[in-house]
C-alpha positions in Angstrom: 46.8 35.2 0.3 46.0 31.6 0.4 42.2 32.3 1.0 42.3 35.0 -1.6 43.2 32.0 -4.1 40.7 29.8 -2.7 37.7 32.1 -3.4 39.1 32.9 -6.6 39.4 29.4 -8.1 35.9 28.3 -6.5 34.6 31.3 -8.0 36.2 30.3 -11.1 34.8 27.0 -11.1 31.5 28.2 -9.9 31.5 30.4 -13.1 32.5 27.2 -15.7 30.0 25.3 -14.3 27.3 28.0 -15.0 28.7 28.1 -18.3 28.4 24.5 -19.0 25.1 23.9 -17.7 24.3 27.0 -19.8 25.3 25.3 -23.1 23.8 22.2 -22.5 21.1 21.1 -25.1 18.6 19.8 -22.8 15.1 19.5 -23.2 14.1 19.6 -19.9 13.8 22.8 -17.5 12.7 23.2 -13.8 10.8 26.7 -12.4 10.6 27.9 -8.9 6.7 29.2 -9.7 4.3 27.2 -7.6 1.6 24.9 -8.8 -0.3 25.0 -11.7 1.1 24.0 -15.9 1.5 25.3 -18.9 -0.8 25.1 -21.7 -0.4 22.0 -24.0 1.3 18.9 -23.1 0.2 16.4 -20.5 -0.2 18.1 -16.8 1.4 15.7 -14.2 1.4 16.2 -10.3 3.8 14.5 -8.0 3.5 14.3 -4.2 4.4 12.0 -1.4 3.7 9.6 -2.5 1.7 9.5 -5.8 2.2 10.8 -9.7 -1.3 11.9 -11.1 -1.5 12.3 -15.2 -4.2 14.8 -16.5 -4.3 12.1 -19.1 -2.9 8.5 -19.1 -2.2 8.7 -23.2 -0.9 10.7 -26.3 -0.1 10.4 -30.0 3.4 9.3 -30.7 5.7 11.7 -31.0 6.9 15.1 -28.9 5.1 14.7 -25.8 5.5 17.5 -23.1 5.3 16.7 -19.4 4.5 19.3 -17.7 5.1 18.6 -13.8 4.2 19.9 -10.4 5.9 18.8 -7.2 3.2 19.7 -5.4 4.8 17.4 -2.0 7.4 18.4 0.4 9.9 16.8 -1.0 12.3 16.6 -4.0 11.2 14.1 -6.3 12.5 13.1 -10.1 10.1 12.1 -13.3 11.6 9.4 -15.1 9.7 8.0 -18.0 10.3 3.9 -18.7 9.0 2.2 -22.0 8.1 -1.2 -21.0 5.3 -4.1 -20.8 5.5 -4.7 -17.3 2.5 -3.1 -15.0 3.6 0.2 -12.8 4.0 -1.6 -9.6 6.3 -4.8 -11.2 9.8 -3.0 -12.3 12.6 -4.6 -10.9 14.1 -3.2 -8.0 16.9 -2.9 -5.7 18.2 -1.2 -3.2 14.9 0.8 -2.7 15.3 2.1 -6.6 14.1 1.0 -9.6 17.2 -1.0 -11.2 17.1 1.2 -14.6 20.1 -1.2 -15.8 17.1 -3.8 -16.4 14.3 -1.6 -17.6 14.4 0.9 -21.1 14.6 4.6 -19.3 13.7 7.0 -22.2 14.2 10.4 -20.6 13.7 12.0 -17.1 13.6 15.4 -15.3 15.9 14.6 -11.7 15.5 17.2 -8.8 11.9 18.4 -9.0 12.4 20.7 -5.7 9.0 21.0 -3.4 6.3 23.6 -4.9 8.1 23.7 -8.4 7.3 22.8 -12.1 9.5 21.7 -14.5 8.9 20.6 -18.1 10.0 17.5 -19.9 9.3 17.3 -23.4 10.4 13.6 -24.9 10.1 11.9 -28.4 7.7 8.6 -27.4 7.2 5.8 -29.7 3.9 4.0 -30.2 3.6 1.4 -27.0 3.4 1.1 -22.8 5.2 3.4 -20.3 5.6 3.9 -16.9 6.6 7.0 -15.6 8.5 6.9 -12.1 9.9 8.8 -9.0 13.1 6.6 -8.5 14.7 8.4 -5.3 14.8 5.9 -2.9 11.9 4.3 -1.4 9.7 6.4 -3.5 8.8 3.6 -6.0 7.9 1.6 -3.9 6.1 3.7 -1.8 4.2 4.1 -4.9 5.1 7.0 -6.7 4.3 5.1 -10.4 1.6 5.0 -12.8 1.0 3.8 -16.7 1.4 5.9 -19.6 0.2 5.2 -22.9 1.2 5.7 -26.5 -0.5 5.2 -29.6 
């Protein structure tokens, strides 16, 4: 009887958190096809250990990242506003220290041979866009992104 109720409340809470991912109001979403992008938007590749941009600027406004992991490993796609150059963001522990750097919006868990999409509200000035799992950064998974 006891395992009975265990496989009903995990199922339970399996089903909430379904629920509540389901109502979230994010503008981000991940795929499981492989390679490739959607039309519009800015087409960005990540791989071990490198982030390539079809283009390096937009207009201000909605941008959409659209993202292949294209490596074999997970990586995330975290878009900083800043001055500094790509390779120069603080760091510790192996990670960008976003607690000293403006993080705008990011896309976390881009699984090996996915795409996701990130679409973001930019303001007119300099960005970096990051992996920030750790050693990633500094392994040089960073590149400038700018917006006029």
């Amino acid at each position: 009887m006891d395992r009975l109720f265990s496989r009903i409340t995990i199922a339970i809470a399996a089903f909430a958190m379904v629920g509540a991912v389901a109502c979230s109001s994010s503008t981000s979403s991940t795929s499981t096809s492989a390679g490739g992008s959607t039309a519009g938007g800015v087409s960005a590749t990540e791989k071990d250990f490198a982030i390539d941009l079809a283009s390096t600027s937009a207009p201000a406004g909605s941008v959409t990242f659209n993202i292949s992991n294209e490596g074999p490993s997970t990586h995330e796609f975290v878009v900083i506003k800043t001055d500094d150059a790509p390779d120069a963001l603080p760091t510790k522990n192996g990670v960008v220290d976003e607690d000293k750097v403006k993080p705008v919006d990011e896309q976390e868990d881009i699984a090996p041979g996915t795409t996701a999409t990130l679409t973001t509200n930019l303001d007119a000035g300099s960005y970096v866009i990051i992996c920030n799992l750790p050693g990633h950064y500094e392994a040089g998974m960073h590149t400038a992104f700018t917006v006029s």
